[in-house]
N, C-alpha and C positions, 0 to 999 in steps of 0.2 A: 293443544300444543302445536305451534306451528313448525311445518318443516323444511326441510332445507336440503338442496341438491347439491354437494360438493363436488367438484371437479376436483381429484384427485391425479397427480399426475405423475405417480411413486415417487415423489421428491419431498422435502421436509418441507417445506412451504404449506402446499397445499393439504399436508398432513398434519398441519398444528392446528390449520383453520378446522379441519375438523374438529380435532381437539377442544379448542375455543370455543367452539357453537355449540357442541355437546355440554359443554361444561356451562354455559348461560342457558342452558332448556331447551335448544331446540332438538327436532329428532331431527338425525342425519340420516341419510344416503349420501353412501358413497358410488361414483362415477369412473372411468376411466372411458375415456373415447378411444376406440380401435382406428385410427387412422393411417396406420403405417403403410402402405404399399404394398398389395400380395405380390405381385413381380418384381419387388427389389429385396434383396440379400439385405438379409441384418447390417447395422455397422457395425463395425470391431468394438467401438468404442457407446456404448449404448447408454447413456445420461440425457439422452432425451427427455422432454415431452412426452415425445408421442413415439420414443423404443418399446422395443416390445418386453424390456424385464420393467418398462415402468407396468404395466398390468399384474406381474406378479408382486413386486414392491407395496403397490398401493392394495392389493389385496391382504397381503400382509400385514400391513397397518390396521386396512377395517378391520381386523380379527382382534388385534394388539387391541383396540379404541371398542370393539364390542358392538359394529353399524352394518346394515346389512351392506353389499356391494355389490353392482351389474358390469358389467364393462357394455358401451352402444358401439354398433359399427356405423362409423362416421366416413370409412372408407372412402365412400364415391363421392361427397359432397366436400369432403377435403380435399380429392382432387382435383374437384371442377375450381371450388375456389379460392384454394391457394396456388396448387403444384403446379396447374397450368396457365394461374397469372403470373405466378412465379416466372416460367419457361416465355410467355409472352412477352411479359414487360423486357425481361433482356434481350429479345429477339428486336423490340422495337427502340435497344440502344438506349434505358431507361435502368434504375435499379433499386428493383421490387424493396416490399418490406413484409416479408411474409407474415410474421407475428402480428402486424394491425390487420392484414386480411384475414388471418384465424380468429383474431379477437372479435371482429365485425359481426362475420358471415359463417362463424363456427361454432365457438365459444359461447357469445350473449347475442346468437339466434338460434341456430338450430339447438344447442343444446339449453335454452331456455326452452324453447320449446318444447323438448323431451319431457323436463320439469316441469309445462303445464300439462301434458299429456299423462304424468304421474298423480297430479293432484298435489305439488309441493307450493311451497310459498314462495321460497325464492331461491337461486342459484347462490354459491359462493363458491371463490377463488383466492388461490397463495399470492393473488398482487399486492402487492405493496403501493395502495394508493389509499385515500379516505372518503368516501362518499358520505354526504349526510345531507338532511332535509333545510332550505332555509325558509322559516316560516316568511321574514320579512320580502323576500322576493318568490315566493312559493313554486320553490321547483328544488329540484335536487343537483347538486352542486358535486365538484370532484377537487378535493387538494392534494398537492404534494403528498405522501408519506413524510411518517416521520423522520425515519434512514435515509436522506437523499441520498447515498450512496448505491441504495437501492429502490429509490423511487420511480414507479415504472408507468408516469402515468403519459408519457409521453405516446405508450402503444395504447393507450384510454380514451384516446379523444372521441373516436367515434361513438360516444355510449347514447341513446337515446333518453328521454326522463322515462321513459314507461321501463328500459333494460334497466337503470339507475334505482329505481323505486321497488325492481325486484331481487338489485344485487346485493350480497354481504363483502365487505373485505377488511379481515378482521386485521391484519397483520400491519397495515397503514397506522396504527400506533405502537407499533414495536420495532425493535431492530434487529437486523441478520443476527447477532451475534447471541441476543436472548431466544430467538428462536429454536436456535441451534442448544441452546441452554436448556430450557421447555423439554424439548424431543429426546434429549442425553436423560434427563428424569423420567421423562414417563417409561422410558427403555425400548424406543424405538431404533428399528437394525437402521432406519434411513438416517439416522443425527447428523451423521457428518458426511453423506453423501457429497459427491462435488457437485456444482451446479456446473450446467451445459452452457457456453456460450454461443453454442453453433445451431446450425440451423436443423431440426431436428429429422428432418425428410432426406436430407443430403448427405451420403454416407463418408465420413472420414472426414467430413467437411471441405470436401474438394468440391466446391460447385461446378467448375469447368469441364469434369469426369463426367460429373450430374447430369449437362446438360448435354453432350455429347453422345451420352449414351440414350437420350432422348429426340434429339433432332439433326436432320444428317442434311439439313440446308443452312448448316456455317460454312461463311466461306470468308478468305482471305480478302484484306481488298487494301487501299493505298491510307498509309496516314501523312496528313497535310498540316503543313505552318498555319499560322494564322493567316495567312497571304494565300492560302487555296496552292498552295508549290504542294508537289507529292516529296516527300523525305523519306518513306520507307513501305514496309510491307507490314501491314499487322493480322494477328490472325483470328480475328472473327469478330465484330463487336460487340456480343456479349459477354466478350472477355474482358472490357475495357469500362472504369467508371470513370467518373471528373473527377478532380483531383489527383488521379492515380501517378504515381511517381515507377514505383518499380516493378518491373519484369516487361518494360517496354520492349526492351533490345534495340536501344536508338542510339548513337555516338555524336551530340549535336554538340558538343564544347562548353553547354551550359544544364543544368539542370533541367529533364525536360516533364512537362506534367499533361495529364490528357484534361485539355480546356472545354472539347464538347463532342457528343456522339451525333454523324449526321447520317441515318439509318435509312434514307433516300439513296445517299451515293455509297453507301456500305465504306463510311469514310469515320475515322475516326481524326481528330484535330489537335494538335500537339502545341505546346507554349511554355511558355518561360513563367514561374511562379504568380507574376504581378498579374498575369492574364487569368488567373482563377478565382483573382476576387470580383464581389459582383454589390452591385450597390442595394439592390431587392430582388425580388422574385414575383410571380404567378403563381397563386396557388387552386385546385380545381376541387370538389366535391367536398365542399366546405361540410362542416357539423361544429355544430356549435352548441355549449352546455349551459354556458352563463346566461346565454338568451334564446330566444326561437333565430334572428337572423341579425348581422350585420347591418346596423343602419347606418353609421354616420365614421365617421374618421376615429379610433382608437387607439392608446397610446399600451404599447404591452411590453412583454419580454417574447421574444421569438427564438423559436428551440429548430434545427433543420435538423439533425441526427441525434439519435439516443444518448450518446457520450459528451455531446457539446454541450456547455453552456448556453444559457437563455441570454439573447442581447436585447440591446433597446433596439424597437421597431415600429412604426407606426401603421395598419392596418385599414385600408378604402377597401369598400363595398364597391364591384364594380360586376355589374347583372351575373352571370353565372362565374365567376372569379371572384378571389379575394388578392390586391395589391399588396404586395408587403417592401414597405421601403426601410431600411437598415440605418440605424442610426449611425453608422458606422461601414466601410466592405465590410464582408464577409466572406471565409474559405470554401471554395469548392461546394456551392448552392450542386443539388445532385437532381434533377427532375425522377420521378418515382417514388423516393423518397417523402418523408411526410414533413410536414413545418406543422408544429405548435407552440399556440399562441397562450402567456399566462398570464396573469395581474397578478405577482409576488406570488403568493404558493396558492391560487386559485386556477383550477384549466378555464380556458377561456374557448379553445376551440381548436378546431384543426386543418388541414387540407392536404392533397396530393402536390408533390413541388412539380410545375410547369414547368416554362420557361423562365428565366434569369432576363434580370433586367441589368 
């Protein structure tokens, strides 16, 4: 019997997937990573990931489903490589994505790694994406879910084929609402749990609080026209993304939006809507699943943020870059942020957003 390390994350998600793999034969272990912070106070509001009643939650459950359960302390390697890229990348006027750096460098490594150090077969998680093998191109492939309302494969790009070959993700042919369905039968207390939009480490979802209460070299500094004029005072540039429209405090006569963060002159850049669209972008630390690398010019759908739709784009190989030019502008390109690349509900690949072209 082969077995299987579920990441349990006291949430209904990752507590069907157990269900589900239990129920096709394999043996479960259940997981809960201890990540949360010993020097930061619970949040009030605790539907995390990674709160601290998800340990009791998913503990729960293993009992409910009858699989043994450990919880790992993941403590220090989540903060090396989320909380304090997290804290970085805003310091350098850029804006993180913590969830792909968990999934990367947390999630489908160290904690496969736990899974090989068990003797398990493979890891499985509550994403909503489809992995499966294609013999004709012999590699392992990532589609869509089948809920695009909850298709989350856009935080998936980084998967390697060797993580791919050892992941489950059963719930990529199901939908939120049967889920929820599932969980209310077997008579699990998490069925109707809410799910967290926020960021699981930052309490109340204030990041500004977050990082404030972590770095005490913010400082004020001038926000400029697109014409390099100073117009005002802002105050800190890790407060400020592209795109951003409200809680400037600016009176310009027109709607004003922040066009670019320039973290040299501790200067944030202020414009009028049209100045936020961008015809491509630069993207850095490419992965790619469809193939080993980018060779030639490609024609795909390009996704810049979780919430956005996929546009037409066309994608050049360009030595450590990938070009990505828009069939169309595009709103508020965000450098930090991730761009991925699909072939209709195929991942194609991914990268960190640069520079706007």
């Amino acid at each position: 019997m082969q077995k299987v390390l579920v990441a349990m994350s006291g949430g209904v998600d990752s507590s069907i997937t157990a269900h589900l793999l239990k129920e096709k034969g394999y043996e479960i272990v259940g997981v809960t990573m201890q990540i949360w912070p010993e020097d930061q106070p619970p949040a009030e509001n605790e539907t995390g990931c990674c709160s601290l009643s998800a340990v009791d939650d998913a503990r729960s459950v293993a009992n409910k489903l009858g699989i043994p359960f450990y919880v790992v302390n993941f403590r220090s390697i989540f903060k090396e490589k989320v909380i304090d890229y997290f804290i970085e990348e805003y310091m350098q006027g850029r804006t993180p994505n913590p969830c792909i750096a968990c999934n990367k460098l947390v999630k489908f490594e160290a904690l496969l790694n736990k899974g090989y150090q068990l003797g398990l077969d493979f890891i499985a998680t509550g994403h909503y994406s489809r992995i499966y093998y294609d013999r004709d191109r012999k590699r392992y492939l990532m589609r869509k879910a089948v809920d695009l309302n909850k298709d989350q494969t856009y935080a998936l790009y980084v998967f390697t084929q060797e993580q791919l070959s050892k992941t489950l993700m059963p719930l990529g042919d199901f939908t939120k609402p049967e889920i929820r369905t599932m969980a209310q039968e077997l008579g699990l207390t998490v069925a109707n749990k809410p799910e967290s939009q926020e960021i699981c480490f930052v309490p109340n979802n204030n990041y500004r609080d977050f990082l404030q209460s972590k770095v005490n070299s913010i400082k004020k500094g001038p926000f400029l026209d697109i014409h390099g004029n100073k117009i005002g005072t802002h105050e800190g540039i890790p407060f400020y993304t592209i795109g951003q429209r409200k809680g400037l405090g600016l009176a310009l006569g027109y709607p004003a939006y922040v066009v670019d963060i320039i973290p040299d002159k501790n200067a944030v850049v202020i414009g009028k809507q049209e100045d936020i669209f961008s015809n491509g972008l630069y993207s850095y630390f490419n992965n790619f699943i469809l193939f080993d690398n980018l060779q030639e010019p490609m024609e795909v759908q390009a996704k810049i943020r979780y919430k956005s739709d996929p546009v037409d784009a066309i994608i050049y190989p360009e030595k450590e870059r990938v070009r990505v030019e828009f069939a169309e502008p595009v709103k508020a390109v965000t450098p930090g942020q991730a761009v991925v690349y699909y072939l209709d509900d195929l991942v194609v690949g991914g990268g960190t957003i640069g520079e706007k072209i």
